[in-house]
C-alpha positions in Angstrom: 127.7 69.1 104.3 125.6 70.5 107.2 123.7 67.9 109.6 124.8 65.0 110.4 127.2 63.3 108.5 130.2 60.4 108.9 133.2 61.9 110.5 136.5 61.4 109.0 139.4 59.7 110.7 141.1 62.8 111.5 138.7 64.8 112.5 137.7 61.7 115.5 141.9 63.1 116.4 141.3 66.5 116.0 137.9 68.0 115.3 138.7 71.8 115.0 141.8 71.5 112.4 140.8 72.1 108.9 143.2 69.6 106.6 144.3 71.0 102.9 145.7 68.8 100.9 148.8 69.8 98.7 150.4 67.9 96.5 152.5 69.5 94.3 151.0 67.5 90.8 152.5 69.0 87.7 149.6 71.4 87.6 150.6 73.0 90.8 146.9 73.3 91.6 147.6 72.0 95.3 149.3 75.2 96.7 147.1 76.8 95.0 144.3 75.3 96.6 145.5 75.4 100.0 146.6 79.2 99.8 142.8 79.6 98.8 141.1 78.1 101.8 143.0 80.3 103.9 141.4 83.1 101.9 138.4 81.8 102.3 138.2 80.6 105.8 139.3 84.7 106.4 136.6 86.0 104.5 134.3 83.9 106.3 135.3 85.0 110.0 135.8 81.5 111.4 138.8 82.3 113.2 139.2 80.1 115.2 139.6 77.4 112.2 143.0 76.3 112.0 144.3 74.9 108.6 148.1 73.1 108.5 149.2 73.1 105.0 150.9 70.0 103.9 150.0 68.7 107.4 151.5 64.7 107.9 149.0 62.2 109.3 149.5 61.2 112.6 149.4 57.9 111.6 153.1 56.8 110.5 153.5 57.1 107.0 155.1 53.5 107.0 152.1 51.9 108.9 149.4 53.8 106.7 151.4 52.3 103.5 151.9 48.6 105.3 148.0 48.6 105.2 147.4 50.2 102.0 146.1 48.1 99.2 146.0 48.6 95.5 142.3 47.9 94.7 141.4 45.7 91.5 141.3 48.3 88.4 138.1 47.0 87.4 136.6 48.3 90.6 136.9 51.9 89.5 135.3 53.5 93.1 133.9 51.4 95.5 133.3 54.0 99.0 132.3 57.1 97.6 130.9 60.1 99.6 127.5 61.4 99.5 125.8 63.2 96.6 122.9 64.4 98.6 122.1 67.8 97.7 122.4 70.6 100.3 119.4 71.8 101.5 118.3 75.7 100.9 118.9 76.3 104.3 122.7 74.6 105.1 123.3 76.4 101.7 122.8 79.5 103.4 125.6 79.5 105.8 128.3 79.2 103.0 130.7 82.2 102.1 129.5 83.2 99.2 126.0 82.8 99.8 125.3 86.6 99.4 127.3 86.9 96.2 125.5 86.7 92.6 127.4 86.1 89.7 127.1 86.6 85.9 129.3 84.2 83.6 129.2 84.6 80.2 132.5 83.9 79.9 132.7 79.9 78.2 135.5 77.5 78.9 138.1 80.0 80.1 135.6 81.3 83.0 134.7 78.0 83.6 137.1 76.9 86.8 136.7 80.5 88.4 132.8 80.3 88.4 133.0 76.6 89.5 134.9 77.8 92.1 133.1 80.5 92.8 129.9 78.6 93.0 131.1 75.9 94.9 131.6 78.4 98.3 127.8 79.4 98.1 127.4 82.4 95.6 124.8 82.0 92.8 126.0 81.5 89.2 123.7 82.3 86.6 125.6 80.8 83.2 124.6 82.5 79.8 125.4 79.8 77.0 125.3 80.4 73.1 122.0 79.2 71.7 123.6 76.0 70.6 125.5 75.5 74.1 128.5 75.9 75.7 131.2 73.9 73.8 132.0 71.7 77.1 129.1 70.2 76.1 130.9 68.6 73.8 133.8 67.8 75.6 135.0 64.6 76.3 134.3 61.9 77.4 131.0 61.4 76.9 128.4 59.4 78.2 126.3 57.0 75.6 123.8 59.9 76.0 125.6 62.7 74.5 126.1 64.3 78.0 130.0 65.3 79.0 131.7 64.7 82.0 133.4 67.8 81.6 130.6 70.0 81.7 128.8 68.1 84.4 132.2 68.7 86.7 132.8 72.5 85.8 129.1 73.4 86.1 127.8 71.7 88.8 126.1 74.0 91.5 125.2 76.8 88.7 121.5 77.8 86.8 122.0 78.1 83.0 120.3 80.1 80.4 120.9 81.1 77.0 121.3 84.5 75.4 123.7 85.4 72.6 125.9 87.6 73.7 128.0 88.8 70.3 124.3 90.5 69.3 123.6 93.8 70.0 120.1 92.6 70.7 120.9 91.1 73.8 121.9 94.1 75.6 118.8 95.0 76.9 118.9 91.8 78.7 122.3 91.2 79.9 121.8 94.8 81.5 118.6 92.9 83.1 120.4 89.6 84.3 123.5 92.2 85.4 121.3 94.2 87.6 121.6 92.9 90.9 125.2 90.6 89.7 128.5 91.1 92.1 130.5 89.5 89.4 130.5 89.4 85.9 133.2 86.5 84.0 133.5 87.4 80.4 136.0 86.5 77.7 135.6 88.3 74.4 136.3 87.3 71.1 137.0 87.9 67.3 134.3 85.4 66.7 132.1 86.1 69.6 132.8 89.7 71.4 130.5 90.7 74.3 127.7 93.6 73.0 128.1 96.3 75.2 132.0 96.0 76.3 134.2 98.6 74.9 138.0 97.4 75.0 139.9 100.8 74.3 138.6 101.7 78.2 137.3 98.8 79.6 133.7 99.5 80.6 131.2 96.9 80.2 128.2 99.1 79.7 125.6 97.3 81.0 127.4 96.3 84.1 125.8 97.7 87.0 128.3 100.4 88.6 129.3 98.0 91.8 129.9 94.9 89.9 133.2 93.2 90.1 133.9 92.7 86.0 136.6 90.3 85.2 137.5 89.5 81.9 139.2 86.5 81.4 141.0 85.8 77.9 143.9 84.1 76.4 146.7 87.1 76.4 144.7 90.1 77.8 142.8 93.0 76.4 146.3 95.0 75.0 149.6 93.7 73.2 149.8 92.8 69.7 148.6 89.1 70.8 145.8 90.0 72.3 143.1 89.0 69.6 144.7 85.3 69.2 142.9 82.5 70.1 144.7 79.7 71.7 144.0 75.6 73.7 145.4 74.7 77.0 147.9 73.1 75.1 149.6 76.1 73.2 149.0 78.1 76.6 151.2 76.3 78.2 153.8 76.3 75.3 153.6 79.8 74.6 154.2 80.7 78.1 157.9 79.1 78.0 157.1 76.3 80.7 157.0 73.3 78.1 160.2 74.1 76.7 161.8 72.3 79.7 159.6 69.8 80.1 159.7 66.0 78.8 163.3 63.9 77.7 165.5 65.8 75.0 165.4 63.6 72.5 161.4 63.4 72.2 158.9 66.5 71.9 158.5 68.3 74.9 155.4 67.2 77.7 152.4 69.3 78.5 150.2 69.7 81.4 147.4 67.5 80.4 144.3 68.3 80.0 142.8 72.0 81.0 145.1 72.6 84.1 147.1 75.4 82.4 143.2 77.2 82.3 142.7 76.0 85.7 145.1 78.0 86.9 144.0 80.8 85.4 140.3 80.6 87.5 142.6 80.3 90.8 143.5 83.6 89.9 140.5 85.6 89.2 138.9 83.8 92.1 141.7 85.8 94.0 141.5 89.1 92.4 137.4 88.3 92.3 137.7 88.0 96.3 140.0 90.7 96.3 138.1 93.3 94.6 135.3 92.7 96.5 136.6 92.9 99.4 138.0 96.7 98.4 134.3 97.4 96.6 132.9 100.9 97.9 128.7 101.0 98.4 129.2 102.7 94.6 131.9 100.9 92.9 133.3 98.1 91.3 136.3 97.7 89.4 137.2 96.2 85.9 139.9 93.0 85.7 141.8 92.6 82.9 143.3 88.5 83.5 145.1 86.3 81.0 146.4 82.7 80.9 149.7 83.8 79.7 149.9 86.2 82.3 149.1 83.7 84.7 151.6 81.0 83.2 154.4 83.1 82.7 154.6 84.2 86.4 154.6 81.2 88.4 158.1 79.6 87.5 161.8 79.7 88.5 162.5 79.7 84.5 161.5 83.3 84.4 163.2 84.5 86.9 166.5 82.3 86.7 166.6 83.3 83.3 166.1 87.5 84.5 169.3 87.2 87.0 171.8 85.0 85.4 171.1 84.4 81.9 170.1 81.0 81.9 167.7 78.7 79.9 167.2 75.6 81.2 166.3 72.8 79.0 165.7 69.4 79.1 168.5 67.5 80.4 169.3 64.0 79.4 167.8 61.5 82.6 170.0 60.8 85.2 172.0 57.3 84.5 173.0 56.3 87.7 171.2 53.2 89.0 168.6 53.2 90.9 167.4 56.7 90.2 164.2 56.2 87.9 161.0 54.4 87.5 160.9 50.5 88.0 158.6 47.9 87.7 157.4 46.2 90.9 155.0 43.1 91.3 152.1 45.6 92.2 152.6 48.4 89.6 155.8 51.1 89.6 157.7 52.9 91.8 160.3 55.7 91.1 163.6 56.5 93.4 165.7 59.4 93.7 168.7 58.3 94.9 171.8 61.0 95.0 173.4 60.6 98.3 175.8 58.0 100.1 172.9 58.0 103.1 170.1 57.0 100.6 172.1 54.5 99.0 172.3 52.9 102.2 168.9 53.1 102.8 168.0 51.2 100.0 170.2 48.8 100.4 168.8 48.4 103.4 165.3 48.4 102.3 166.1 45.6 99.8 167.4 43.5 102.4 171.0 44.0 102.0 171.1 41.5 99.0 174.8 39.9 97.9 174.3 42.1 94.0 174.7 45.3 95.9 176.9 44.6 98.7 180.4 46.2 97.0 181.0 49.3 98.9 181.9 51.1 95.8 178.6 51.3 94.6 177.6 54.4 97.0 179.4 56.7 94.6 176.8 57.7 92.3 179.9 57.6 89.3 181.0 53.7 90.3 177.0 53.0 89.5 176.5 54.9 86.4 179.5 53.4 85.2 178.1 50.2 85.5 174.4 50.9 84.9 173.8 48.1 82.5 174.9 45.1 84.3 173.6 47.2 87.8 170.2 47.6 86.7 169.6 44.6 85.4 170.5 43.2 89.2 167.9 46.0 90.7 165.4 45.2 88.0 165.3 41.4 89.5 165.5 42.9 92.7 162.4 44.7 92.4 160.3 42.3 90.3 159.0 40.7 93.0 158.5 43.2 95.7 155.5 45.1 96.4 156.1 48.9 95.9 153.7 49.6 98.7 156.0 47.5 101.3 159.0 49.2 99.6 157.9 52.9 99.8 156.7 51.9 103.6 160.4 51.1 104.2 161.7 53.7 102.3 160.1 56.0 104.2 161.4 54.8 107.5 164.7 55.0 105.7 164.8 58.2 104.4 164.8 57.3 100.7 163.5 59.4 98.0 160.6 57.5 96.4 156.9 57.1 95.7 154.3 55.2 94.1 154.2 55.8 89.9 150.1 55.4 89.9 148.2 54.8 86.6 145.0 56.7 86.9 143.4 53.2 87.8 145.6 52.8 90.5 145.4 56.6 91.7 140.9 57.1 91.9 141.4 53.6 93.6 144.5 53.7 96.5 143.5 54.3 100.4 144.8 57.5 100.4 142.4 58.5 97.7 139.6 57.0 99.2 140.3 58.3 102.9 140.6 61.9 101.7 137.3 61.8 99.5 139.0 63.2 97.0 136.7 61.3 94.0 133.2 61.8 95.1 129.7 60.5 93.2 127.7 63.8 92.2 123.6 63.4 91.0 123.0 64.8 87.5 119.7 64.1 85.3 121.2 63.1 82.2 124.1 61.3 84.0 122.6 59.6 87.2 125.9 59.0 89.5 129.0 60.9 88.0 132.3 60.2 89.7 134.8 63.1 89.5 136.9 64.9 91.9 136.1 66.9 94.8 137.5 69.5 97.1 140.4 69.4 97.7 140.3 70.4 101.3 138.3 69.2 104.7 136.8 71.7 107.3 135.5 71.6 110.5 132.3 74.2 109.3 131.3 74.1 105.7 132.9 76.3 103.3 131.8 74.8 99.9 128.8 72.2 99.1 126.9 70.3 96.0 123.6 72.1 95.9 122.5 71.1 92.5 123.9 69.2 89.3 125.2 70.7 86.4 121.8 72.1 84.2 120.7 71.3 81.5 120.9 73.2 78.7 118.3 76.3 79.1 116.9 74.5 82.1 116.2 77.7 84.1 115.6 79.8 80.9 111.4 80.0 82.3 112.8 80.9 85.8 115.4 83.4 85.0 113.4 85.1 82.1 109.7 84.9 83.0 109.2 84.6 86.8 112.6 86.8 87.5 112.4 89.0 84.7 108.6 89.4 84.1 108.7 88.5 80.6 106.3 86.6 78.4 105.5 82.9 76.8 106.0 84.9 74.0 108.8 86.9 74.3 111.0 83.8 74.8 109.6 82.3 71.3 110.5 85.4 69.4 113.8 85.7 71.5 114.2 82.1 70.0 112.9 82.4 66.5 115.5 85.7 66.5 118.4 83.2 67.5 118.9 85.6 70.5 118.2 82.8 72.7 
């Protein structure tokens, strides 16, 4: 936020860096997220921002996990940071401020306007008459109101308008007038009046708009009327194949992170086409999840040069790579090497049930992996796994804290990096979810208003923008058009 505001601890070190966290989760959505602040900060001609991908804390990673604490799981978020709403004016001096956007596009446009709307630009969302179906996503407050859609559609105006009737054309060319961007994802069961597929021209597009369609497998190939979930994106796209132990059914991403992915990229090609926009022209995107999916793993292309599908290979049996309990929670180690092994001996204390110096070949250990990890098992029991991923740190083991979701919205690290922050909504009050996944020196995104209600700006948008009536809204609604 503008103004005045609490200063983070790094920024008391170094007030002109700009911080992006990365953490390489299953959902690959850190890179992701740092490569697009970079974008961003260039767009907005800060220059002189700086921003260390991956960057290490300056305070020793052993220290800061010495002092780090696992909070009681009951107390879900205690520090949270502020959800005071921007102010017109700070909202101004965002990025995006001068961009308008048009997203009719439902659940698979979702992340890209979020995005979209979160560095400044003003998203106008067009929902079926009945809602968006996030609406009904859960979980769901005692209310009726989702978290989902309060998180994806936060800092965005909402009307309603069915778009599958020819009807509404007249007004979509209306709301598209003066729209930069247009997110739309057609359907069997709900296709977009006005598009025409065989060329791709959205005919009531204004000519310089950037128009990206967003859909499960594009607008050509013989899949590209299915329908499909998250779920069968990812499995359809070859990624899940490899994923999960052999002798159970393969693991997905969970949740909508396979659709996230796809809103990083048309955010890019969004930006992109902007940014080679003539005073006449847009363009026309054509963007698809399984697209998106199918390009961003070493599967692909190991399988292009040599041949070879990997699949899931049975876990490794050699003691004490693998997940173990702790007093605290779980831990996992990787531990491959003669050098690690000697760190965690060392980290344990050089105890008498490890000391044979046969044990640092990793075939010695898995040879004796029952009676071995039932000695580590004890081992560990009564450790903390914050004390022991402090030490094997300093050590040079492979290891890391195996967090529960409880344990994850409520460690230090979380906490310090404001990643879960409390948002305002009407229906919701306080709503806890997560936030930006970057810090910067100058503001580059901001919570200017909650996620609407439905129709909430229908008498705004319609009658004081458009110069319609009272009662062309009822017959708009007594038509089901809106």
């Amino acid at each position: 936020m503008c103004g005045e505001r609490r200063r983070r601890p790094y920024e008391l070190m170094h007030p002109p860096l700009m911080r992006s966290a990365s953490t390489g989760s299953p959902g690959r959505r850190g890179p992701i997220d740092a490569v697009r602040a970079v974008i961003w900060v260039a767009e907005s001609g800060r220059s002189a921002q700086y921003i260390p991908v991956l960057a290490a804390s300056r305070i020793h990673a052993a220290e800061l996990l010495t002092r780090a604490r696992l909070r009681p799981q009951h107390s879900y978020i205690d520090v949270l940071t502020s959800s005071e709403l921007m102010t017109p004016g700070e909202a101004g001096l965002l990025p995006l401020s001068s961009v308008s956007v048009l997203d009719i596009g439902g659940p698979l446009s979702a992340y890209a306007s979020k995005l979209l709307a979160d560095f400044g630009a003003d998203v106008l969302k067009v929902e079926p008459p009945a809602g968006d179906e996030l609406r009904q996503a859960p979980p769901l407050r005692a209310n009726g109101e989702s978290l989902v859609f309060a998180y994806y559609h936060g800092n965005k105006r909402s009307v309603r308008l069915d778009v599958s009737m020819p009807a509404a054309e007249p007004l979509l060319e209306e709301l598209a007038a003066g729209c930069d961007v247009v997110l739309l994802t057609p359907t069997v069961s709900r296709p977009v009046a006005g598009l025409n597929l065989r060329d791709g021209r959205l005919n009531w597009a204004a000519e310089r708009s950037i128009v990206c369609c967003v859909t499960p497998f594009g607008l050509a190939g013989p899949l590209s009327g299915w329908r499909m979930t998250p779920l069968t994106s990812f499995a359809i796209s070859g990624l899940m194949y490899k994923m999960g132990a052999p002798s159970e059914p393969p693991a997905a991403l969970p949740g909508r992170q396979a659709w996230d992915e796809l809103g990083v990229h048309a955010v890019i090609a969004v930006f992109a086409a902007l940014r080679a926009r003539t005073d006449t022209h847009g363009q026309f995107i054509d963007l698809a999840v399984h697209d998106c999916l199918s390009a961003q793993d070493e599967v692909i292309q190991r399988y292009s040069v040599a041949g070879v599908i990997q699949s899931r290979g049975e876990p490794q049996s050699y003691p004490p790579t693998g997940p173990w309990d702790c007093s605290d929670g779980r831990i996992e180690f990787q531990v491959h090497t003669e050098r690690h092994w000697a760190g965690f001996v060392q980290i344990l204390d050089h105890p008498a049930q490890l000391a044979d110096p046969a044990l640092a070949q990793r075939l010695i250990r898995s040879e004796r992996a029952e009676g071995l990890s039932h000695d580590i098992a004890n081992l560990l029991a009564s450790r903390s796994r914050y004390e022991l991923v402090a030490r094997g740190q300093a050590a040079g083991v492979p290891c890391g804290l195996l967090n529960t979701v409880a344990q994850f919205t409520s460690d230090e690290q979380v906490l310090a990096r404001e990643l879960i922050v409390s948002r305002q909504h009407p229906a919701l009050k306080a709503t806890r979810m997560p936030g930006t996944p970057f810090h910067s020196s100058q503001p580059l995104t901001a919570f200017r208003r909650p996620a609407p209600l439905l129709g909430q700006h229908e008498d705004e948008v319609y009658r004081q923008q458009l110069g319609h009536t009272a009662d062309d809204l009822a017959r708009w609604r007594g038509d089901g058009l809106v």
